[in-house]
VOGU-3710 file (C-alpha; in Angstrom, 3 decimals, decimal comma):
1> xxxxxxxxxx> 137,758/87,920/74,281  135,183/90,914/73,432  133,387/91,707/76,429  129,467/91,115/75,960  127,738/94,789/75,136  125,887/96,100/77,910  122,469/95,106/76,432  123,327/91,536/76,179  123,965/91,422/80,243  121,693/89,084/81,743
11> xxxxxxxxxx> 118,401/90,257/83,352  118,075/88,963/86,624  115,755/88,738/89,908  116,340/91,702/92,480  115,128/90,628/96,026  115,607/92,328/99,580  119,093/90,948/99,556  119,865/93,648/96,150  118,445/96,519/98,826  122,040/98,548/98,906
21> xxxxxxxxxx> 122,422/97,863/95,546  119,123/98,984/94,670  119,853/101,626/97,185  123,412/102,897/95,409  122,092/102,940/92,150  119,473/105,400/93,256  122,400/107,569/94,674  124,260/107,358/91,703  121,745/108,791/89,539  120,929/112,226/92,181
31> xxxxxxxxxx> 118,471/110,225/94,034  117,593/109,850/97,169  119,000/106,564/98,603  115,475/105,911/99,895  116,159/102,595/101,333  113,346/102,034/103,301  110,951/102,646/100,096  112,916/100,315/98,228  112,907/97,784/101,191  108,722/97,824/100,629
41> xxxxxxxxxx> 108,568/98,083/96,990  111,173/94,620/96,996  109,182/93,315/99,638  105,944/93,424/98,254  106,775/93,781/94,216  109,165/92,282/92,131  112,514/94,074/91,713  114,160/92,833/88,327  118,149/94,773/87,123  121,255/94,060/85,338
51> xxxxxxxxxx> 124,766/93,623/87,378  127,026/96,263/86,273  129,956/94,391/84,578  132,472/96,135/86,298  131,128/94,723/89,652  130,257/97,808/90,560  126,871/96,795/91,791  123,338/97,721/89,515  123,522/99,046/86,488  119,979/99,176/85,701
61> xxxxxxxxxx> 116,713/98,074/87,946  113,346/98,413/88,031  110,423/97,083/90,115  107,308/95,760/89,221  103,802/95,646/91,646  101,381/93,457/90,827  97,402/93,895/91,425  94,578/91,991/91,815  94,798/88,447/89,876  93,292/85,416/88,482
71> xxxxxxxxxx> 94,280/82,083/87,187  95,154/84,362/83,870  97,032/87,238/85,621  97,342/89,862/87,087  94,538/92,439/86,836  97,004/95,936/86,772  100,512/96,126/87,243  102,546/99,127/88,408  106,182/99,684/87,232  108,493/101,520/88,746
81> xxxxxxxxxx> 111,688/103,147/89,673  113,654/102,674/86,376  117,020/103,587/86,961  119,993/103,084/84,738  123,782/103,819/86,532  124,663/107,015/84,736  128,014/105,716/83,196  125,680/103,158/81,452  123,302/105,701/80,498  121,846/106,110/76,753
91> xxxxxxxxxx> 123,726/102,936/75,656  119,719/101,125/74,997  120,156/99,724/78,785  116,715/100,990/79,992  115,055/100,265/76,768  116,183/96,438/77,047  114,889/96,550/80,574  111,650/97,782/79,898  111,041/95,854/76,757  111,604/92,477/78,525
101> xxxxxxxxxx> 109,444/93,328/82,235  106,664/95,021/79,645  106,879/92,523/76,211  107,949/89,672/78,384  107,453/89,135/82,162  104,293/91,008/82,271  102,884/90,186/78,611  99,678/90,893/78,096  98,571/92,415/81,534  97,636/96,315/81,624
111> xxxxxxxxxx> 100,666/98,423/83,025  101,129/101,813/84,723  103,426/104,011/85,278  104,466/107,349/86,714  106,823/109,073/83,763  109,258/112,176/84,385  109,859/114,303/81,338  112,826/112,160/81,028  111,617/108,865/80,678  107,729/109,828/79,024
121> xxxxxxxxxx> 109,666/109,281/75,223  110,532/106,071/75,209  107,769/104,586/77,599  105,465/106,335/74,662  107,712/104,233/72,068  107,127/100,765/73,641  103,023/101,653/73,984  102,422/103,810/76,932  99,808/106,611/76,691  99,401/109,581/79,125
131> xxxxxxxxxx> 96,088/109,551/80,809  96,585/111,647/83,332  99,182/114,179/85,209  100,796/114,252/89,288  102,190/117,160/90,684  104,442/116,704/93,642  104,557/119,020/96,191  106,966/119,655/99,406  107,032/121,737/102,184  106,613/122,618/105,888
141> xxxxxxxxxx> 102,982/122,386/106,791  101,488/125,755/108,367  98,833/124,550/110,516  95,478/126,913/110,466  94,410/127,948/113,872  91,538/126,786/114,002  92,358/123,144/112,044  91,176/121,933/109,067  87,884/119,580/109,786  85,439/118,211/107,960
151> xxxxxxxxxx> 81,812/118,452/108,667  81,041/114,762/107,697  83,794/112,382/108,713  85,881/112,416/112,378  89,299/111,504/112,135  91,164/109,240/114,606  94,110/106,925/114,359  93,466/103,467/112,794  93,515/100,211/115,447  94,085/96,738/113,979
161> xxxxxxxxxx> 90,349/96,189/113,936  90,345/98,964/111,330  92,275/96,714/108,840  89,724/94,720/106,887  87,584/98,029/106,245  90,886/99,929/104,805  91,289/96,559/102,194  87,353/96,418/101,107  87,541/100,468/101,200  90,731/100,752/99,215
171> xxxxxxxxxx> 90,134/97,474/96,356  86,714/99,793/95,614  88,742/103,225/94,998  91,688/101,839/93,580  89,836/99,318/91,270  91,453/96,123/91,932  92,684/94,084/95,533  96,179/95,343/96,812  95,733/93,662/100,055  99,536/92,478/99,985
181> xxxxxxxxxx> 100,516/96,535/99,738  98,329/97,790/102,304  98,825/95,348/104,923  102,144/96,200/104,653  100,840/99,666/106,183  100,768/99,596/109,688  104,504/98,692/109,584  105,720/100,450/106,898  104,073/104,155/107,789  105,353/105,867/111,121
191> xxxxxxxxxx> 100,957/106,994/111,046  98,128/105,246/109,790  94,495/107,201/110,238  91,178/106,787/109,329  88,195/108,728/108,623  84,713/107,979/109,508  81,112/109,304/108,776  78,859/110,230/111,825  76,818/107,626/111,822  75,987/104,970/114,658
201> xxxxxxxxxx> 77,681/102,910/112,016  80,730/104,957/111,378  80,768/104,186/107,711  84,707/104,369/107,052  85,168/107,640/103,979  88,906/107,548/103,764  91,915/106,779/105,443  95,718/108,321/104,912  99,420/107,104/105,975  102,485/108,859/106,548
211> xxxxxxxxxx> 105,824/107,463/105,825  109,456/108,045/106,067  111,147/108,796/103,132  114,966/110,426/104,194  114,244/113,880/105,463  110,510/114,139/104,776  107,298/112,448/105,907  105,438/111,378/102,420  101,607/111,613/102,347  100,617/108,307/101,045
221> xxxxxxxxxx> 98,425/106,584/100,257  95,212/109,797/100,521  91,557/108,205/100,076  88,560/110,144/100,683  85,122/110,961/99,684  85,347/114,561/99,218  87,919/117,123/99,806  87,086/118,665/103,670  87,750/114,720/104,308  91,217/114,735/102,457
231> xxxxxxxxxx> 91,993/117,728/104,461  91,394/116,623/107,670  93,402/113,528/107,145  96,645/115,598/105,778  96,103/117,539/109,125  96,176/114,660/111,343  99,038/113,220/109,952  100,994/116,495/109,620  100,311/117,041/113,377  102,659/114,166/113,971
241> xxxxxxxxxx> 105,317/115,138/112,584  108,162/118,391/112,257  109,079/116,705/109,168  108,567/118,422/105,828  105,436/116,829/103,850  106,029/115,236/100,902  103,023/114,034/98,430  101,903/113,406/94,844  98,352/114,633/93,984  96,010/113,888/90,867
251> xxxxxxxxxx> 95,707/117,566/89,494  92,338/116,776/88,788  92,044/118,190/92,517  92,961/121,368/92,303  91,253/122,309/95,461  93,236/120,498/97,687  96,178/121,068/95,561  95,475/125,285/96,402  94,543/124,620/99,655  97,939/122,415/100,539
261> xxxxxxxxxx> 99,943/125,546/98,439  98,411/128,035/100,836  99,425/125,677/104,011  103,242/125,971/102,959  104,050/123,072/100,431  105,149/124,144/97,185  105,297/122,664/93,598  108,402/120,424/92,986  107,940/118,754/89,560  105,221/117,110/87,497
271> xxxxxxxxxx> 104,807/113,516/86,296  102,800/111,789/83,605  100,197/108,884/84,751  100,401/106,590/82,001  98,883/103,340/81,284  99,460/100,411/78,118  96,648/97,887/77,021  93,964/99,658/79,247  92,180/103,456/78,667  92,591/104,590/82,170
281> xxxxxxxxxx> 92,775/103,560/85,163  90,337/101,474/87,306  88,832/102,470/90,706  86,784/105,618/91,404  89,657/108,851/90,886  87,234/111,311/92,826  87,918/109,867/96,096  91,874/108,747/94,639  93,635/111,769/96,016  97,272/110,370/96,279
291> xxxxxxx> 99,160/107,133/96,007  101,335/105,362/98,234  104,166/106,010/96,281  104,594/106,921/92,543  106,674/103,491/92,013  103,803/100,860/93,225  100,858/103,286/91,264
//
């Protein structure tokens, strides 16, 4: 009997159960395992792949993070570490994949995506436009001597109580509720701060995380009102670690992008924002300094 072609595998489910797998495939392509990213994304997304028909695990996955929602839909969804084992690369694997979470699972609902060189031609051939560019950066943090604060907001370290400000804070930047992602936080990031104004209020302007990602803390997700804010929220969190940094900024800010050059991080690579059936996307960008992680959006 002929052996099905690869694209006529069946497309299946992932869950927390597929983490190694998930986790392998990753390594197989140069990755980072990054299991503990993958743990989140499975967690709180959907994880969808192919089994390799040699039983050799994955041979192609992807994971999908849904936003917001209604009785229609969701309002945004974020897709995300596309992988395809590299023995069953450029066979239409990844293509198949992508048409059936983009044409299928998630017809009709506006998509994003973070793009490498790579991938940017064929997410452009099933509908994706660029609407915006991420430049990741990595390096040891050289703390200032006198350290970085900002005139308007103190920083401190978020307490449980700080929780429902972060979710009404962070659904009015990002444009749309992500409560199931961010209440994921507090376990998820090894640090969790907040920023707040000076008022007898103490009006919350931004709060950061820090997370373990293999051998370097990732800066993620940054909000803040203006950029002395973002700066004094990278400090605080790089104080708590002798971890590299790790993060992925808009380059729309390319003063914190220069200032986080001169502190020791340097440029690693650049990836497209892209987005299908929407112009841009929604939230307030200004005060959007970094995501969580490239995969959720």
């Amino acid at each position: 009997m002929t052996p099905p072609h690869i694209t006529d595998l069946p497309i299946r489910a992932l869950t927390v159960d597929d983490l190694r797998r998930c986790a392998g495939l990753s390594e197989d392509r140069g990755w980072l395992r990054e299991e503990h990213k993958w743990r989140l994304l499975l967690a709180a997304g959907s994880g969808y792949g192919v089994d390799a028909p040699d039983g050799r695990g994955l041979a192609a996955a992807c994971v999908v993070t849904r936003y917001g929602g209604s009785h229609a839909g969701p309002e945004l969804a974020a897709i995300g570490m596309v992988l395809v084992a590299d023995r069953f690369a450029r066979q239409g694997l990844g293509r198949r994949l992508m048409t059936h979470v983009c044409d299928g699972v998630l017809k009709g609902v506006p998509l994003t995506l973070h793009a490498t060189p790579y991938g940017r031609p064929l997410y452009e051939e099933l509908g994706f436009e660029t609407t915006g560019r991420a430049e990741m950066l990595r390096g040891a943090f050289r703390h200032e001597t006198a350290p970085a604060t900002s005139r308007t907001s103190r920083i401190r370290p978020a307490t449980a109580e700080d929780l429902p400000r972060i979710l009404r804070l962070d659904a009015e930047v990002f444009g749309t509720d992500r409560t199931h992602m961010i209440t994921r936080l507090p376990a998820f990031a090894d640090r969790l701060v907040v920023a707040e104004d000076h008022s007898a209020d103490g009006t919350l302007t931004g709060y950061a995380a820090a997370w373990p990602n293999m051998d370097t803390q990732v800066i993620g997700p940054l909000i803040a009102h203006d950029t002395a804010t973002a700066q004094s929220l990278v400090t605080a969190l790089a104080t708590g670690t002798d971890r590299e940094l790790r993060t992925d900024v808009d380059v729309r800010h390319e003063e914190l992008l220069a200032w986080l050059k001169d502190r020791g991080l340097a440029s690693v690579a650049f990836n497209a924002v892209m987005t299908r059936d929407i112009p841009d996307l929604p939230g307030d960008w200004t005060r959007r300094w970094a995501p969580l992680t490239v995969a959720a959006g």
